[in-house]
C-alpha positions as CSV (number, residue, x, y, z in Angstrom):
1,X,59.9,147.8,81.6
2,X,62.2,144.5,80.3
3,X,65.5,146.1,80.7
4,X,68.4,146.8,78.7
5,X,69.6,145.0,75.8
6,X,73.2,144.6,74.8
7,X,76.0,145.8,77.1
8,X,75.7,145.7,80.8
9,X,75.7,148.5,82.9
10,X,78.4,149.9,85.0
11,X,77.3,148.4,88.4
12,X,77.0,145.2,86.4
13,X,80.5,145.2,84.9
14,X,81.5,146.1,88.2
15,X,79.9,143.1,90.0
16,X,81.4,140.9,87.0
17,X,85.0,141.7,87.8
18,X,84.4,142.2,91.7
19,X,83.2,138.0,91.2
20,X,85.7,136.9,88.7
21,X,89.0,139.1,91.1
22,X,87.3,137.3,94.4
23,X,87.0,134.0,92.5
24,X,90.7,134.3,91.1
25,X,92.2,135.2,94.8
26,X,90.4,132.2,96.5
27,X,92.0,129.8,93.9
28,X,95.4,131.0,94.0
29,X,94.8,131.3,98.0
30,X,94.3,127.3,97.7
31,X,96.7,126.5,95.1
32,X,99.7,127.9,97.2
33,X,97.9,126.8,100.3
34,X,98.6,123.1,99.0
35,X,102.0,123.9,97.2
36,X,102.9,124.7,101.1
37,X,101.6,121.6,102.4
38,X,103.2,119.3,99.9
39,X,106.5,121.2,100.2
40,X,106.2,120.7,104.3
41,X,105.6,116.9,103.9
42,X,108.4,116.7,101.5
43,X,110.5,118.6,104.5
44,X,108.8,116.3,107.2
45,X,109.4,113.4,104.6
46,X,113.0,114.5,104.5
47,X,114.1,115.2,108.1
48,X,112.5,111.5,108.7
49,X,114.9,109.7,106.6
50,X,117.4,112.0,108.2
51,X,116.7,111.0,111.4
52,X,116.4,107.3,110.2
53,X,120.0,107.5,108.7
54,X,121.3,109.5,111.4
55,X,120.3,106.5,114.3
56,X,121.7,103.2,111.9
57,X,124.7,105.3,111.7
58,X,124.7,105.4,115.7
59,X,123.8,101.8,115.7
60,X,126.2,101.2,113.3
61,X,128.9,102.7,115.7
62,X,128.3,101.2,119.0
63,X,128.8,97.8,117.2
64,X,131.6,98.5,116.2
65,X,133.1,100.1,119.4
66,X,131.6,97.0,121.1
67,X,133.3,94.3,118.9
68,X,136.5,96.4,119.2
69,X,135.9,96.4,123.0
70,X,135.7,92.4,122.9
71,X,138.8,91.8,120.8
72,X,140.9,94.4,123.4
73,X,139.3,92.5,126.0
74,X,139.8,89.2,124.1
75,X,143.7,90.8,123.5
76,X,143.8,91.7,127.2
77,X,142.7,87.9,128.2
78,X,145.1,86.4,125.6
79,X,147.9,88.2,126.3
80,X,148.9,88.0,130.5
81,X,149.0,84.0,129.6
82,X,151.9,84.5,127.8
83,X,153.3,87.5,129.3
84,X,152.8,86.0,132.8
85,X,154.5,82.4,131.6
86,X,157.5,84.9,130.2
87,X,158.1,86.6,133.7
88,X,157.5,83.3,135.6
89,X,160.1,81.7,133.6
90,X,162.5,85.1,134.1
91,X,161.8,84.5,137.7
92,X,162.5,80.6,137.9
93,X,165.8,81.0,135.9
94,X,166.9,83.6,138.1
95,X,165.9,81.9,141.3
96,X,168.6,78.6,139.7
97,X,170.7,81.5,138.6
98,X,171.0,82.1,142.6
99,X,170.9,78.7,143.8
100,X,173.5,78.1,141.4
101,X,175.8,80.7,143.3
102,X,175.1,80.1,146.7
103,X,176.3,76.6,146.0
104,X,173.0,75.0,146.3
105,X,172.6,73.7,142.9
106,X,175.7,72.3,140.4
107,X,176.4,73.3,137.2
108,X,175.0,70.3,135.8
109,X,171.7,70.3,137.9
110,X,171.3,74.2,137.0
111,X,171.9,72.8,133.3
112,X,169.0,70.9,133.4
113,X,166.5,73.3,135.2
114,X,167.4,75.7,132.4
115,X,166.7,73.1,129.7
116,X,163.4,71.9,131.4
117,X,162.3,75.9,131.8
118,X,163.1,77.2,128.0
119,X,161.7,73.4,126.6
């Protein structure tokens, strides 16, 4: 005996859509298998250039906290010169301020000194 002709049997349709169901689930299974990877590389991808921005904005910082800890210190160096020259000559006049009363030094000599100090 040949077999049937024409339609296929229950058991056959059966197998047909048993084949075509398992064949459907195993590419949807790899088509959201690889929509999952793409979507963590484009995370991964993403928390990289993150990171990236995140450490030139650090570097980015600390230069400028170290140039504005030069010009303090450059500020700092700079300005005792002065500041010291300013009390020194305070001092001085006030040292020919009590010369000048003790007697020690006349009005013209404490003239002078006080010319030659503010000059």
């Amino acid at each position: 005996m040949l077999g049937r002709m024409g339609r296929p049997g229950l058991i056959g349709m059966a197998a047909r859509t048993a084949v075509v169901a398992g064949t459907a689930t195993a590419v949807s299974g790899n088509v959201a298998r690889r929509q999952n990877e793409r979507a963590q590389q484009k995370y991964e991808a993403q928390a990289y250039e993150q990171q990236q921005a995140y450490e030139q904005q650090q570097a980015y910082a600390d230069q400028q906290a170290a140039a504005q800890q030069a010009a303090a210190a450059q500020a700092a160096a700079a300005a005792p010169a002065p500041a010291a020259g300013g009390t020194d000559v305070v001092a001085e006049l006030q040292k020919l301020a009590a010369l000048q009363q003790q007697g020690i030094l006349s009005d013209e000599e404490f003239a002078a000194a006080k010319a030659k100090l503010l000059s």
